[in-house]
VEXTI-74167 format. One record per residue: residue number from 1; residue in three letters; chain; x, y, z of N, C-alpha, C in turn. Coordinates in pm, 1 decimal, m for minus. Example, Ala and Ser with C-alpha at 12.3 -4.5 7.8 and 13.67 -1.06 7.14 Angstrom:
residues 2
+-----+------+------+----------+----------+----------+----------+----------+----------+----------+----------+----------+
! pos ! code ! unit !     n_px !     n_py !     n_pz !    ca_px !    ca_py !    ca_pz !     c_px !     c_py !     c_pz !
+-----+------+------+----------+----------+----------+----------+----------+----------+----------+----------+----------+
!   1 !  Ala !    A !   1319.0 !   m569.0 !    780.0 !   1230.0 !   m450.0 !    780.0 !   1320.0 !   m330.0 !    780.0 !
!   2 !  Ser !    A !   1285.0 !   m225.0 !    708.0 !   1367.0 !   m106.0 !    714.0 !   1290.0 !      3.0 !    787.0 !
+-----+------+------+----------+----------+----------+----------+----------+----------+----------+----------+----------+
END
This chain:
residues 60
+-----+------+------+----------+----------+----------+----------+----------+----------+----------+----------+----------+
! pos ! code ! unit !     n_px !     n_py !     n_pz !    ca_px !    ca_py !    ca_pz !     c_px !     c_py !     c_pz !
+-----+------+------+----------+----------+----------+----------+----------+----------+----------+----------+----------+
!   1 !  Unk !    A !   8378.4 !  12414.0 !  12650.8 !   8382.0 !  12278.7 !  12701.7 !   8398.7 !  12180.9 !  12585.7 !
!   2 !  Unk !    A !   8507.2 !  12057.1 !  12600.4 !   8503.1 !  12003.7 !  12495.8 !   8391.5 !  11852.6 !  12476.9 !
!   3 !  Unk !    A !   8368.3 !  11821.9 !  12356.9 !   8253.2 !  11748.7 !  12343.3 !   8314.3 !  11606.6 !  12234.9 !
!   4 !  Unk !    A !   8254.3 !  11468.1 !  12305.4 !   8253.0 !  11371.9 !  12289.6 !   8209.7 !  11342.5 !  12131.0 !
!   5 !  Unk !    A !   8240.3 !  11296.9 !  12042.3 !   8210.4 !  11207.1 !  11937.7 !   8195.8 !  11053.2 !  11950.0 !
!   6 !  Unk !    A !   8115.5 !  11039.0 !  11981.3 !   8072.9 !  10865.7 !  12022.6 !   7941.7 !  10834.5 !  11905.2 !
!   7 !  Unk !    A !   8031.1 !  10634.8 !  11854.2 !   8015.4 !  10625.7 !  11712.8 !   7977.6 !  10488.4 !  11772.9 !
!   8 !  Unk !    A !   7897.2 !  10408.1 !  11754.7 !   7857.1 !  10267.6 !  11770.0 !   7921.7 !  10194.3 !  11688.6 !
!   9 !  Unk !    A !   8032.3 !  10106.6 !  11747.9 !   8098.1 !   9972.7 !  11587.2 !   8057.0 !   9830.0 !  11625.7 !
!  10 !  Unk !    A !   8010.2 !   9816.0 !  11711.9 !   7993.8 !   9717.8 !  11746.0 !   7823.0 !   9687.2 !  11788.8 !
!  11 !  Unk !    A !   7699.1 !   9536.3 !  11771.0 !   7616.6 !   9501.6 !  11773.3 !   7595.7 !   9552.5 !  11923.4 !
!  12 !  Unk !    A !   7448.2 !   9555.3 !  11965.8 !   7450.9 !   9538.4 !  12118.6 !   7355.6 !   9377.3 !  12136.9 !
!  13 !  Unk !    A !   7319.6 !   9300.4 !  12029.3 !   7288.8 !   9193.1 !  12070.7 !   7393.5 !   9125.2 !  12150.8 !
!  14 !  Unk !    A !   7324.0 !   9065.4 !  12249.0 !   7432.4 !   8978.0 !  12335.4 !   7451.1 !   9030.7 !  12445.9 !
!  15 !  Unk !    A !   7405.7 !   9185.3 !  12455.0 !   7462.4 !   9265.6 !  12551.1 !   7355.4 !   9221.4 !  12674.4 !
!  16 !  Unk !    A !   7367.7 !   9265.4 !  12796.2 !   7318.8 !   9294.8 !  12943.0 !   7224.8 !   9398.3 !  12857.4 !
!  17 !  Unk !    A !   7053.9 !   9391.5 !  12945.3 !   6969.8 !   9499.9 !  12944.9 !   7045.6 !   9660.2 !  12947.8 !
!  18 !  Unk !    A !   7116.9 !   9630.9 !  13050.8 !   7195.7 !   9780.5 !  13134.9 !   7263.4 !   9811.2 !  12982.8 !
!  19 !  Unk !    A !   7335.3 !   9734.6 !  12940.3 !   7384.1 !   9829.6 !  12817.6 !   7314.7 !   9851.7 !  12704.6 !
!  20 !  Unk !    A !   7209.7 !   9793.4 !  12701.6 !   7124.3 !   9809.7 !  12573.3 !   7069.9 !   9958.4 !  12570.7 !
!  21 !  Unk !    A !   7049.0 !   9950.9 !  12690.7 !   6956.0 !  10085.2 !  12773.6 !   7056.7 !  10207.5 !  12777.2 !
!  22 !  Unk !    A !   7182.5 !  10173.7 !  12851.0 !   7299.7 !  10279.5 !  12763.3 !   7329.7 !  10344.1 !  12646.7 !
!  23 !  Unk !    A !   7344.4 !  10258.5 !  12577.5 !   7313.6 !  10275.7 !  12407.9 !   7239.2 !  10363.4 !  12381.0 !
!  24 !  Unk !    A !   7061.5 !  10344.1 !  12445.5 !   6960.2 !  10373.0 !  12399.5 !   6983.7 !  10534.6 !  12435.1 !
!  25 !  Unk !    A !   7019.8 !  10554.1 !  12538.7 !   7060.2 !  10648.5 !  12678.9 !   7124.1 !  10759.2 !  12586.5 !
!  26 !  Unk !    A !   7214.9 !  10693.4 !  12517.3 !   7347.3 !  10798.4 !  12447.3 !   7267.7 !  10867.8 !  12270.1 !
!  27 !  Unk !    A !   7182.6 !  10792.8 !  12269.5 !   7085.6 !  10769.3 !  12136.0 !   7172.5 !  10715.7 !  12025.6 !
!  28 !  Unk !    A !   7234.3 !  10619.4 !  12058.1 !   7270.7 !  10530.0 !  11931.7 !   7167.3 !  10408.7 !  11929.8 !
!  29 !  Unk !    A !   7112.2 !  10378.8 !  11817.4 !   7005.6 !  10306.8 !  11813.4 !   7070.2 !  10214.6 !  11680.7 !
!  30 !  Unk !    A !   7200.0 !  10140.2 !  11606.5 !   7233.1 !  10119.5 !  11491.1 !   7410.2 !  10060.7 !  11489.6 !
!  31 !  Unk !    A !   7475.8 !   9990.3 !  11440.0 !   7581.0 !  10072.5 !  11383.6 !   7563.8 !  10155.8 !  11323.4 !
!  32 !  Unk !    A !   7731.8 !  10210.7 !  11348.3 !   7761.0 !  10324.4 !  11277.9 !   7669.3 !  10461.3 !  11272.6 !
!  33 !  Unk !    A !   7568.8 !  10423.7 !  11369.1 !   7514.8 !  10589.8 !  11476.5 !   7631.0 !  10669.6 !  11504.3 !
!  34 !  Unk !    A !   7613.7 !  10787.3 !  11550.9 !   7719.9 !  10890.9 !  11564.4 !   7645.6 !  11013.2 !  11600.3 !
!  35 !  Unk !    A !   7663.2 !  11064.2 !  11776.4 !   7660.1 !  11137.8 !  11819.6 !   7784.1 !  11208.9 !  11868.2 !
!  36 !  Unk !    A !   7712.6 !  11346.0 !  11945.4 !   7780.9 !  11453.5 !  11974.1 !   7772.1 !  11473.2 !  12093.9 !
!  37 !  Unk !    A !   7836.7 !  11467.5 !  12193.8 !   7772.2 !  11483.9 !  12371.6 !   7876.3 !  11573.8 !  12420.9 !
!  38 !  Unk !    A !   7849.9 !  11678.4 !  12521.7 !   7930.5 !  11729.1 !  12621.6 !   7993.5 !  11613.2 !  12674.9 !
!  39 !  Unk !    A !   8145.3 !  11707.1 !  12692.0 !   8225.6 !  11621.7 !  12808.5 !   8189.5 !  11619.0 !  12940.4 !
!  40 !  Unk !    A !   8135.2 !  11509.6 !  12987.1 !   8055.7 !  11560.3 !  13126.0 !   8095.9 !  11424.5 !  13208.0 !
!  41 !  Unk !    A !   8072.8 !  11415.2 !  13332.9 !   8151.9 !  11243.9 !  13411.7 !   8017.7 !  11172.5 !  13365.9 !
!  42 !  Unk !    A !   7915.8 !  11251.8 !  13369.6 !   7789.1 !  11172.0 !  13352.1 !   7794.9 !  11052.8 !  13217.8 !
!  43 !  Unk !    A !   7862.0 !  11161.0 !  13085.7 !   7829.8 !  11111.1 !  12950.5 !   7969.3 !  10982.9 !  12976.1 !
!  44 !  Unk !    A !   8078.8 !  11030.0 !  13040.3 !   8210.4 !  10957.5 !  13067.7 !   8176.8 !  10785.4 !  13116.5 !
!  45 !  Unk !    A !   8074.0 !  10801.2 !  13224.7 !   8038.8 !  10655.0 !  13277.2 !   7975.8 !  10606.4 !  13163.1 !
!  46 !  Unk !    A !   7890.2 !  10600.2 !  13142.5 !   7770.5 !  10574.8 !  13014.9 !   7886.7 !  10549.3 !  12886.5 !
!  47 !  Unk !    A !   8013.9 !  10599.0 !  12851.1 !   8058.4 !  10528.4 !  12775.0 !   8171.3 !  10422.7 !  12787.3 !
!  48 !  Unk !    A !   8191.6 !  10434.6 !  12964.2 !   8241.8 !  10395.9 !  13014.6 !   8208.1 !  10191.3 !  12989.4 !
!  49 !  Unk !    A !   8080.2 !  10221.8 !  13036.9 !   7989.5 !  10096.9 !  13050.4 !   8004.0 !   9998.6 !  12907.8 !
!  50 !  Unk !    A !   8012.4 !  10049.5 !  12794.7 !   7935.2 !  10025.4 !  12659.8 !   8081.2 !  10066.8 !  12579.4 !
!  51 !  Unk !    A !   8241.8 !  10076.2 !  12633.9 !   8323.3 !  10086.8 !  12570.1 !   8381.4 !   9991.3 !  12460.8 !
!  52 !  Unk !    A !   8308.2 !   9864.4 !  12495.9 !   8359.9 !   9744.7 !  12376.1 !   8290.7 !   9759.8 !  12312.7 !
!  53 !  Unk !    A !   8149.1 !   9860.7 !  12278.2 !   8083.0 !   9862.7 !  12184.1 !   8073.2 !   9998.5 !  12087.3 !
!  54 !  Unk !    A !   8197.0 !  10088.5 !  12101.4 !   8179.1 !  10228.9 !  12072.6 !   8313.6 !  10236.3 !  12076.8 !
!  55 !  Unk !    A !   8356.7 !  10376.6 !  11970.4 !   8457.2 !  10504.0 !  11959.6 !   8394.7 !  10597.2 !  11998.8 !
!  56 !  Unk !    A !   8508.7 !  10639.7 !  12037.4 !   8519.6 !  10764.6 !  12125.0 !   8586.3 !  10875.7 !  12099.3 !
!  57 !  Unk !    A !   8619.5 !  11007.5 !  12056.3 !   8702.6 !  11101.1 !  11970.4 !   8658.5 !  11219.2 !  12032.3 !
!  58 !  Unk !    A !   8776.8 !  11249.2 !  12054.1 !   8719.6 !  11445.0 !  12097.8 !   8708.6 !  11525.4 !  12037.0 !
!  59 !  Unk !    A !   8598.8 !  11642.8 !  12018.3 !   8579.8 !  11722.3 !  11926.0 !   8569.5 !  11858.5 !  12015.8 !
!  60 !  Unk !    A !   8650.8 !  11981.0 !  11886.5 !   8632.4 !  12084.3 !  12006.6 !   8510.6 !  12140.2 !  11887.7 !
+-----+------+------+----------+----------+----------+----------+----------+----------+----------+----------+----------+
END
C-alpha cells in the first residue's frame, strides 16, 4: 500500500479550531513537521481539509 508524506509549510494560526485539530490529528505540531501515513480516504480527507497548509508526496 502506498504511503503519504505530509510536511506542514504553512502556520495554522488563523486557522478554524477544525483545522488546528487536523493538524493535531495528522501529528504535525510545527512547521516543517513531516510525517508518514498510509494511503487511506480517511488520511485523504484530513489532508484534504488542511491542504493550504501542507505538502503532500507519495512514498512507496
Amino acid at each position: 500500500m502506498a504511503r503519504l508524506k505530509v510536511t506542514q509549510t504553512r502556520s495554522k494560526i488563523g486557522g478554524s479550531d477544525s483545522q488546528r485539530n487536523t493538524l493535531r490529528s495528522l501529528g504535525l505540531k510545527r512547521i516543517g513537521d513531516v510525517v508518514v501515513k498510509e494511503d487511506r480516504p480517511e488520511i485523504r480527507g484530513m489532508v484534504n481539509t488542511v491542504a493550504h497548509l501542507v505538502t503532500v508526496e507519495e512514498v512507496d
